[in-house]
N, C-alpha and C positions, 0 to 999 in steps of 0.2 A: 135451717135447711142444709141438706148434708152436700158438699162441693168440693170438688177436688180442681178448681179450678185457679192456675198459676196468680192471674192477677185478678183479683178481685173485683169488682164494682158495683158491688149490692151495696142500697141505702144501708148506714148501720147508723137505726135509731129515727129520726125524723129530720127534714131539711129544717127545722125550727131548731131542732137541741139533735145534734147530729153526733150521738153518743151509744151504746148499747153494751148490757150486761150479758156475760156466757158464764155458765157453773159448770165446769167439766169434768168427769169422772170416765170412770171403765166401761161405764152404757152409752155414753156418748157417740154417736155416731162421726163424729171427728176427737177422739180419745187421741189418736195420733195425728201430730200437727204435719200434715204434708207441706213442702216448702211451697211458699206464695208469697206476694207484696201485696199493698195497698195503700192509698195514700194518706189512712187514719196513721195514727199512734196506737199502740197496743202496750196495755199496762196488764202486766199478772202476776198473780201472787200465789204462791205456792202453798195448799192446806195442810197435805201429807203427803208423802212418799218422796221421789225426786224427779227432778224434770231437768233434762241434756237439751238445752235449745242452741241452734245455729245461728248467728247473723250475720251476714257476711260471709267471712272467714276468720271469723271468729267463733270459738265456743263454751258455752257456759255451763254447767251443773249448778241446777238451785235444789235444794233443799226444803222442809217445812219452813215456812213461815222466811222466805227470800222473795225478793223481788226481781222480776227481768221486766224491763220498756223498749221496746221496740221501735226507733223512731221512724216516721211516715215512708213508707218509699223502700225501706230495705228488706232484700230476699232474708227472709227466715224460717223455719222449721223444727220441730221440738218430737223427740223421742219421749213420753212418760215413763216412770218405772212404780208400780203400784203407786200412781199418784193422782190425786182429787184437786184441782187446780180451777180459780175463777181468772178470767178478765175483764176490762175495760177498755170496748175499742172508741176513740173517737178523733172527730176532727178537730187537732187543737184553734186551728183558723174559724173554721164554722163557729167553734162554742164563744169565742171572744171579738168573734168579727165586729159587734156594737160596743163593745167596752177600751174605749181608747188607753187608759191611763194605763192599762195591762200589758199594749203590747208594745212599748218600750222595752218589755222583761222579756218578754214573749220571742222577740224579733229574731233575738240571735239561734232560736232553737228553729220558729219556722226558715231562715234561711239557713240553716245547720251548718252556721259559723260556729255553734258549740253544740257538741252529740253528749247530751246527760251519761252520765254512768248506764251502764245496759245492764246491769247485775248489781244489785245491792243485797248483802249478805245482813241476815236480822242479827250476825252475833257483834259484824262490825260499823252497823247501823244502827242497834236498836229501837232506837226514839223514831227514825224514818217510816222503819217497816213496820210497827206500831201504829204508827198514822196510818198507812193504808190498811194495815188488817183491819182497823175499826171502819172504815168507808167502807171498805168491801163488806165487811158482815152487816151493814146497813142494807146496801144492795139486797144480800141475799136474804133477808127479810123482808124486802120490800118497804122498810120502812127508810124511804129517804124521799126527798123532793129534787128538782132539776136543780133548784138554789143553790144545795148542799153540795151538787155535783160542781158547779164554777168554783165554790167555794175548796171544797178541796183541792183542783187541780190547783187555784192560785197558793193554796199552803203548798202545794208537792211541789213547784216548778220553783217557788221564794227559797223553799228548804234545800233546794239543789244550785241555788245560787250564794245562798248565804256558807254552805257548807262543801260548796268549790266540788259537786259530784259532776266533774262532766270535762271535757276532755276538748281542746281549742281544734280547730280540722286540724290547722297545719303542724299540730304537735303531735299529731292523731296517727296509728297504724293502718288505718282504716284502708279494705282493698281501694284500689284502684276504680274507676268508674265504669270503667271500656270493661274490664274484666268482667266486674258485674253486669255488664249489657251483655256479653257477647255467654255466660252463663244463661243470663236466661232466657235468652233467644233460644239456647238447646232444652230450655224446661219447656218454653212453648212450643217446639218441634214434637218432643214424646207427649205432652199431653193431648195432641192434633193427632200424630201415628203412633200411640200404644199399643194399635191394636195388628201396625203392620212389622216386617223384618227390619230388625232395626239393628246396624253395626257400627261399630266406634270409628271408625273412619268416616264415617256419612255425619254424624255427632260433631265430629275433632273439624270438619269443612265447614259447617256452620258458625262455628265459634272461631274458624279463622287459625284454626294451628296446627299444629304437629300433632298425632294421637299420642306420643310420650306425655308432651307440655299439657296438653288437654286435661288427660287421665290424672295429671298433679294437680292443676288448678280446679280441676272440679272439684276431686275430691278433699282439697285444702276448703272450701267454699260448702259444701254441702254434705260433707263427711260422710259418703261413699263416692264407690267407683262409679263413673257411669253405668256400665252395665248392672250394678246391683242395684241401681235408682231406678232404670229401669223396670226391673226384676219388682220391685219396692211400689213403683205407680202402678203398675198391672195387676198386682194382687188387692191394692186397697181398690181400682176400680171392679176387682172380680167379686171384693168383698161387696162392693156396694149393690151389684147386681143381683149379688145371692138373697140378699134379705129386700131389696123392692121390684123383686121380677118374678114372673114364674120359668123364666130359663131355665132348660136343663140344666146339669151341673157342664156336659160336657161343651155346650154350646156356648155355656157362660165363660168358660177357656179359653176359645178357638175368638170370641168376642173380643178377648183380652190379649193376645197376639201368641195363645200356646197351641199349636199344632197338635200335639199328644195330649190323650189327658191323662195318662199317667205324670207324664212331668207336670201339666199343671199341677195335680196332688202335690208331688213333693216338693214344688217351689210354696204351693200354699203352704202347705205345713212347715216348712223354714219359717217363713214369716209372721207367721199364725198359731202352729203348734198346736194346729186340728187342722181333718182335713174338711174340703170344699164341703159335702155331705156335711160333718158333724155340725161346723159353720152354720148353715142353714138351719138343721133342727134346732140348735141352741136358739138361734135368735127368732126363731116362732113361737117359742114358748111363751 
């Protein structure tokens, strides 16, 4: 189900095996990864094309056949670039919750005393990224069992310890905690009023700072400006409306916080590179 919503908390998979597979492409009605947290892990592997993902304030370019993980908890978001991309969200806690002898290994990643590498490149890994492109193409045939899924996570999480992929906190660049609170406090503000006037001053007092410091730390963190994040949720909620509503186009604008619907056109077309109309007929086809 298609959601643009900051933090998550849809079941993903069953409270029994609390795991779920995504195959994502250009039809996908989240092709583009809006920033959000949750409290799963998120593993994914890149098929084709390239994928720019955010976490933190940190960011990655992967490539075909690269890996990005996501550990539980952290603000992320990914731009695709013609690229066909699966994951695997799950809760590492849930799936090992009855297997004691595991989370001895396990412990230091659920209290993320250690953050696994967040990027593994297939040229400077390739025995790793191998390993999961074969789980995953099991996935996506359907031919695997729940067994095979512990089974692999306990090879990925051994192989990340036997092969030092992971980074100790306190050795770690990793933002600051307050910083990421007080970010996403302003992701849950626009996603609550998208649809009302929204200015960087009223943004910069939620988060507690100066609009200069604001303007830098967002956009160090989420790699735009606030106002083009902005600009950025408004249109993916305008997109959403065009293909499961029958709104007008121009109501579907005013919905979305544009007053004019000429400027909605060419804020959608930046972003989209069709306008609102063309949008709609493509995706009725």
């Amino acid at each position: 189900m298609y959601s643009l919503a900051l933090h998550e908390q849809k079941q993903h998979g069953t409270p029994e095996f609390p795991a779920e597979y995504h195959y994502v492409d250009c039809s996908h009605p989240r092709y583009q990864m809006p920033f959000h947290w949750h409290r799963e892990w998120e593993l994914l592997h890149i098929i084709e094309g390239s994928f720019r993902l955010h976490i933190e304030d940190d960011e990655y370019l992967a490539q075909a056949g690269d890996v990005l993980l996501v550990n539980g908890g952290a603000l992320h978001g990914g731009m695709p670039t013609d690229c066909t991309y699966e994951c695997l969200v799950f809760d590492l806690r849930g799936l090992f919750r009855g297997i004691e002898i595991a989370k001895k290994d396990l412990r230091p990643f659920y209290q993320q005393t250690l953050i696994p590498n967040r990027f593994i490149s297939s040229a400077g890994e390739p025995a790793f990224c191998r390993m999961v492109e074969a789980y995953m193409c099991a996935l996506r045939s359907g031919q695997y069992r729940e067994l095979e899924t512990i089974g692999f996570l306990c090879r990925f999480f051994a192989m990340i310890h036997k092969e030092r992929l992971y980074v100790r906190v306190q050795d770690s660049k990793l933002t600051p905690a307050n910083r990421i609170h007080q970010i996403k406090s302003v992701l849950e503000y626009i996603e609550t009023h998208y649809s009302d006037p929204l200015q960087l001053e009223s943004m910069a007092r939620i988060a507690n700072m100066n609009p200069k410091y604001f303007c830098r730390v967002f956009h160090s963190i989420i790699g735009r400006s606030p106002m083009d994040y902005v600009n950025y949720y408004r249109i993916e909620r305008a997109a959403y409306l065009l293909i499961n509503s029958s709104l007008p186009v121009t109501t579907v604008g005013l919905e979305c916080g544009f007053s004019e619907a000429s400027y909605f056109t060419k804020v959608f077309q930046k972003y989209k590179n069709i306008t609102p109309k063309q949008y709609r007929v493509l995706n009725e086809a």
